[in-house]
C-alpha positions in Angstrom: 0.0 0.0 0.0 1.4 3.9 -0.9 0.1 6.9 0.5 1.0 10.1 -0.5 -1.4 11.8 1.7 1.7 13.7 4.0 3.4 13.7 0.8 5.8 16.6 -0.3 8.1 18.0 -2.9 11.4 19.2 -1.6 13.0 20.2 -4.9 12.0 19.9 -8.9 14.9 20.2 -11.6 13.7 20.7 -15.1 15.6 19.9 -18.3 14.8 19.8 -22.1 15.8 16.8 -23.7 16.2 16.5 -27.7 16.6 13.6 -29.6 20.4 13.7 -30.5 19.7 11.3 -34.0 17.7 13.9 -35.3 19.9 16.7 -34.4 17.8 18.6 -31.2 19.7 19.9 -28.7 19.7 19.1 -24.6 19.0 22.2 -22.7 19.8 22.3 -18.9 18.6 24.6 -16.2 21.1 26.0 -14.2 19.1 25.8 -10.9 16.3 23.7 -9.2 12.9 25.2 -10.4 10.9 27.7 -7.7 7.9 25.4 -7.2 7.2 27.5 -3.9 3.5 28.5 -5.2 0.9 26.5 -3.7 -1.1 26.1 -6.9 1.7 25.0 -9.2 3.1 22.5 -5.9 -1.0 21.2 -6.1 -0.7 20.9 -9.9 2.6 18.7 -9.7 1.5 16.6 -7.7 -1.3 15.2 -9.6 0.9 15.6 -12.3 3.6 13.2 -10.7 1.8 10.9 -8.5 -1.8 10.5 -9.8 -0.6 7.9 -12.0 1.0 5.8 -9.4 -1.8 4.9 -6.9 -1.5 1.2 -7.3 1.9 0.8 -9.1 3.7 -2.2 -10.3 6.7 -2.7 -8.7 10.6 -3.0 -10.2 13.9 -3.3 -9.2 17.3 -2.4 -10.8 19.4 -4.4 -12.3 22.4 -4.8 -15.3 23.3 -6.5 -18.6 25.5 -8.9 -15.8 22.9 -8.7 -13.7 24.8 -6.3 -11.3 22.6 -3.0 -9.7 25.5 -2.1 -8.3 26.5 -0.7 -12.1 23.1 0.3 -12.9 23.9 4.4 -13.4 20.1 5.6 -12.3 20.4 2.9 -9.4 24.1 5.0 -8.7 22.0 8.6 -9.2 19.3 7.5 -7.3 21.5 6.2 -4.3 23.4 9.5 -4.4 20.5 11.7 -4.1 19.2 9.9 -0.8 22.3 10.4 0.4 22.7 14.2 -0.5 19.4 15.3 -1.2 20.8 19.1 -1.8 22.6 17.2 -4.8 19.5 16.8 -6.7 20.0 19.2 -9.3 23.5 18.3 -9.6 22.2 14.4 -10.5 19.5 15.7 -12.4 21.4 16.9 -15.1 23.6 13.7 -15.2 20.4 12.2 -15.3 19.5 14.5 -18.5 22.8 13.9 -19.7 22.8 10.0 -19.6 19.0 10.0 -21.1 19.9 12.1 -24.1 23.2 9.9 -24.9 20.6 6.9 -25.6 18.2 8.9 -27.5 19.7 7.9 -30.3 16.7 5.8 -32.0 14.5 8.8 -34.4 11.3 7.3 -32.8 12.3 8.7 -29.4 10.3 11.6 -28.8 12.0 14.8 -27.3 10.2 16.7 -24.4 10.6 18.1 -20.6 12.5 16.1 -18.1 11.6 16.5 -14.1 13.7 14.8 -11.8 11.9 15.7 -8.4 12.2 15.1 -4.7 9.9 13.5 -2.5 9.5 12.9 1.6 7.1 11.1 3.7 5.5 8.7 1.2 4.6 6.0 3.2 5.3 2.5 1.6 4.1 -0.7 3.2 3.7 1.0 6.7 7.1 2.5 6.4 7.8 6.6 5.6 10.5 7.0 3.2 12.3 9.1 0.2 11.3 9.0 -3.1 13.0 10.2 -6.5 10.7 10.9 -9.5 12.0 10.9 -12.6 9.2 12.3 -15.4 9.0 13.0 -19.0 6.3 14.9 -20.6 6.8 14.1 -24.4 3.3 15.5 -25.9 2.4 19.2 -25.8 -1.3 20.1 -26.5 -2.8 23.5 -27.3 -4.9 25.3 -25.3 -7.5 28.7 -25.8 -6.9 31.5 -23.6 -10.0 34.3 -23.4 -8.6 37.4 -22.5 -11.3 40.0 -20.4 -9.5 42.6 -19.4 -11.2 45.1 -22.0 -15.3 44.9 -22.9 -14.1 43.5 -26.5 -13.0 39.7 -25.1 -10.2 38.5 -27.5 -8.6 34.7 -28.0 -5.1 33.3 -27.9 -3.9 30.7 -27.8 -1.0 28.3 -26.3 0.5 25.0 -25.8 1.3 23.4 -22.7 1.7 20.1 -20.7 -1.6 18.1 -19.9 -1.6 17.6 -16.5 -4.0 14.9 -16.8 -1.2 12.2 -19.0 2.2 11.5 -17.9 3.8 10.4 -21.4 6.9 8.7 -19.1 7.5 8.3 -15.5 9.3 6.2 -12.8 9.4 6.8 -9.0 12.4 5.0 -7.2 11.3 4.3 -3.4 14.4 4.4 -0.9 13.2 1.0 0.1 15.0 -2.5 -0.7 18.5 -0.9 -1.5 20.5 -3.7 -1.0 18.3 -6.0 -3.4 18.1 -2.9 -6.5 15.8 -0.6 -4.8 11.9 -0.9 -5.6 10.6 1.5 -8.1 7.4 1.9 -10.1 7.2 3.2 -13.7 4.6 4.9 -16.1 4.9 4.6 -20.0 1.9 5.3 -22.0 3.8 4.7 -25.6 2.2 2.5 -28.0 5.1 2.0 -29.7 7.1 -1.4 -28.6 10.0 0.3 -29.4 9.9 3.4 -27.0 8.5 1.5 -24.5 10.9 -1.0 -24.5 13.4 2.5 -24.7 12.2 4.2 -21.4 12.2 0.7 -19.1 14.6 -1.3 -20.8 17.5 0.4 -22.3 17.1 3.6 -19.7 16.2 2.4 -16.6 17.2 -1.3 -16.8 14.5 -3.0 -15.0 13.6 -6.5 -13.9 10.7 -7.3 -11.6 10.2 -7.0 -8.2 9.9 -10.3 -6.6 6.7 -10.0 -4.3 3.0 -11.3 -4.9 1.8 -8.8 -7.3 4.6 -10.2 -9.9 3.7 -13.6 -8.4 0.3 -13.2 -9.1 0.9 -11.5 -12.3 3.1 -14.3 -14.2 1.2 -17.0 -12.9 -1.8 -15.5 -14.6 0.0 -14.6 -17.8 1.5 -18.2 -18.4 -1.6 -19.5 -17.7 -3.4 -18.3 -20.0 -0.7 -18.3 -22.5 -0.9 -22.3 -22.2 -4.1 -22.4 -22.7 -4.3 -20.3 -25.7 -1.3 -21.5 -27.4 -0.1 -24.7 -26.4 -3.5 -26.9 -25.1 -5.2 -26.5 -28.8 -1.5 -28.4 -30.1 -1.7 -31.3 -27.2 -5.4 -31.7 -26.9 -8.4 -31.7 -28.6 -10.3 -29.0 -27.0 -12.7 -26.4 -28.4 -13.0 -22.8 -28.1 -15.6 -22.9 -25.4 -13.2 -25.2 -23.6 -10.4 -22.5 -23.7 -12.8 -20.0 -22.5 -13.8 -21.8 -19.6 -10.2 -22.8 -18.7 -9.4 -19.2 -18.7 -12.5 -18.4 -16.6 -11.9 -20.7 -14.1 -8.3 -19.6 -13.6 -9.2 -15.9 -13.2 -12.1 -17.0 -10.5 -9.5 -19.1 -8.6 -7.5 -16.1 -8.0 -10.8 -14.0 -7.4 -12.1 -16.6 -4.8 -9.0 -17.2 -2.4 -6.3 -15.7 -0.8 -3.0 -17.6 -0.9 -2.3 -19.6 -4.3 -1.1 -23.1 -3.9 0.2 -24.5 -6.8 -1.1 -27.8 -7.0 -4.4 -26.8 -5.8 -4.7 -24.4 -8.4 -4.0 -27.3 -11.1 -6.4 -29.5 -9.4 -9.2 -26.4 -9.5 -8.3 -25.1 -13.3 -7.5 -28.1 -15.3 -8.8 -31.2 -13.5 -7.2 -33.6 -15.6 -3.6 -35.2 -14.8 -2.2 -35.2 -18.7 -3.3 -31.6 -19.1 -1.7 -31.3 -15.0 1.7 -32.2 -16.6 1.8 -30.6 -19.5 1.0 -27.3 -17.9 3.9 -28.1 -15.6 6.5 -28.9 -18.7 5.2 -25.4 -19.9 5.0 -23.6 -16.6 9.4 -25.1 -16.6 9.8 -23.6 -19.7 7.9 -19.7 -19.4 9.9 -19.2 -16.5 13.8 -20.3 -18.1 12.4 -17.9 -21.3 11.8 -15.3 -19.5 14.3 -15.7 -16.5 11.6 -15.6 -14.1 11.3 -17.8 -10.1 7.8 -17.9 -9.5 6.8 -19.5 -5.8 4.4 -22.3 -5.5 3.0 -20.7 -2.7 2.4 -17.2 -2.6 -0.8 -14.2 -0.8 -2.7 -13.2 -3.8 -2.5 -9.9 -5.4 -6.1 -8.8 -6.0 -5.1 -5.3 -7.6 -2.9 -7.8 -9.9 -5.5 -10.2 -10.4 -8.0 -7.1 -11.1 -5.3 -5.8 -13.5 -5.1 -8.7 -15.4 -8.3 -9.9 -15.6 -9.4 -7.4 -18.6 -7.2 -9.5 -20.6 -8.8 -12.6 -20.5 -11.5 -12.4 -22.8 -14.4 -14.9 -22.5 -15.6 -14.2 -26.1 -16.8 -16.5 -28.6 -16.6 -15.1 -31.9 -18.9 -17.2 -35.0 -17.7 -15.8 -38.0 -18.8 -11.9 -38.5 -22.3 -12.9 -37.2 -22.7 -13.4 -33.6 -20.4 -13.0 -30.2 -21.2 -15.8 -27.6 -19.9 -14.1 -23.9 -19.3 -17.3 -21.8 -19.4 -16.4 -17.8 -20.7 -19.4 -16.3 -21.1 -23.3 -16.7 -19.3 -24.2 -20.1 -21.6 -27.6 -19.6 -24.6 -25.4 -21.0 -23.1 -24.9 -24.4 -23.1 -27.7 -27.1 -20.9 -27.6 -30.0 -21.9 -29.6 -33.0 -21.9 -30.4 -37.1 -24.6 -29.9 -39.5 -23.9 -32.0 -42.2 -26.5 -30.6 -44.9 -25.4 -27.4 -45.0 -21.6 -28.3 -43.8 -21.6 -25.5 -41.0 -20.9 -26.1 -37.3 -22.8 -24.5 -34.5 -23.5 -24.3 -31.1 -26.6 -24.8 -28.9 -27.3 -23.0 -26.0 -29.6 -24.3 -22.6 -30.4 -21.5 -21.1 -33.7 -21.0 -17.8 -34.8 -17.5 -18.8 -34.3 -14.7 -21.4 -33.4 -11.2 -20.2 
């Protein structure tokens, strides 16, 4: 759990970043930015921390898998050790990003690397460093009312409401990488991958939110993608597979491994071969995922909207399966060679 209720800003640095493929140019400030007004200090902070009321959680790490090497893991360590050395870190920060903006995809736009006391983190109150990129300006109308003939201009700004990029590095955990959530909203694979990946080097934080998380995304990769090669199993099958994975994790509160087999699949040659692909998902993606583990409900709510209980007939009718897959017949009609389904249903609505 995160509160930033008691929450405040001690210092904001702001920098311009460029993309230095394409020729644009990194402008730094030469002091921390005067955020001493009360309205701009409110605007900031739903600005900064709106988007990270129930974040996922990272750690540093390395191409060797050393932190230790990891140069935000370095900045970040340095500032909670010297907070007055913000603005001096900020513009290595700056520095450092621009130097890998080197793909012409990578949008340029205004860096903040900002300060943070008294969040408190799992019961605890610690420091926080934000690190924020605002890549997308929009235009706004301004009326002007100072004279009885009103006039219009107009501006472009920074929308509050979206934080393009963002990452806030908790001063918890700094022996393991330090825990640390992030924001991207690019649609791109290749700029996200940019912001997490090649700039902050991230892996996951081991706890039961990533727990939760993988176990749900293997799962229904399996079914989706390896069952149909193994067994013969229809669509409606899959779907109710999936749904009776996601109300597992909705109905209890500590996943157990084998009971969750037992409960989802209910059959001991499906059992194995989930576990021969459960082995494999996790040495492909260089994941440890416990057998036992308290279930992450935010995760499980996160991850839910991905599993889709649609049947889709050609372009003519969606079936939504919810409930017992037992009510739903699958079938051949041989004189006019199409297949269909039949439906038992009580009542219409």
């Amino acid at each position: 759990m995160i509160d930033y209720t008691n929450c405040d800003i001690e210092r904001v640095s702001i920098h311009q970043l460029g993309n230095k493929t394409n020729g644009e140019e990194l402008r730094l400030s030469n002091n921390v930015t005067d955020t001493s007004d009360l309205r701009v200090e409110e605007l900031l902070f739903k600005f900064f921390l709106t988007p990270f009321a129930e974040p996922e959680f990272y750690i540093f790490s390395y191409t060797n898998g050393d932190f230790n090497l990891n140069p935000i893991y370095k900045f970040a360590c340095e500032v909670f050790e010297t907070p007055k050395s913000l603005h001096k870190v900020s513009v290595n920060i700056a520095k450092h990003l621009y130097e890998l903006s080197t793909h012409p995809q990578i949008k340029s736009g205004d860096l903040f690397v900002a300060y943070f006391t008294n969040v408190l983190i799992d019961g605890a109150t610690v420091d926080a460093l934000g690190i924020f990129k605002s890549e997308n300006r929009q235009s706004f109308l301004k009326l002007d009312t100072a004279d009885k003939d009103f006039s219009i201009e107009y501006d472009s700004g920074i929308n509050i409401d979206k934080l393009d990029k963002g990452c806030l590095i908790y001063n918890v955990a700094k022996d393991y990488g330090l825990k640390v959530a992030i924001i991207d909203r690019s649609n791109k694979a290749t700029e996200a991958q940019f912001w997490k990946e090649s700039f902050l080097q991230l892996s996951p934080y081991n706890d039961d939110f990533h727990h939760t998380k993988e176990v749900m995304l293997l799962t229904k990769s399996f079914v989706t993608n390896r069952l149909t090669n193994e067994f013969e199993i229809t669509k409606a099958d899959q779907i109710d597979l999936l749904n009776r994975s996601v109300d597992y994790f909705k109905s209890t509160d500590t996943f157990d491994k084998k009971e969750f087999e037992k409960s989802v699949f209910q059959n001991n040659e499906m059992i194995k071969s989930f576990r021969n692909f459960d082995k494999e998902y996790q040495d492909i993606n260089g994941i440890e995922i416990d057998e036992t583990f308290e279930v992450s409900q935010q995760a499980v709510k996160k991850q839910s909207r991905f599993f889709k209980s649609v049947l889709k007939l050609d372009k003519n009718f969606h079936v939504y399966i919810h409930g017992d897959k037992n009510l739903i017949e699958k079938g051949f009609d041989a004189k006019t060679g199409l297949n269909f389904y039949k439906i038992y249903f009580t009542e219409e609505r």
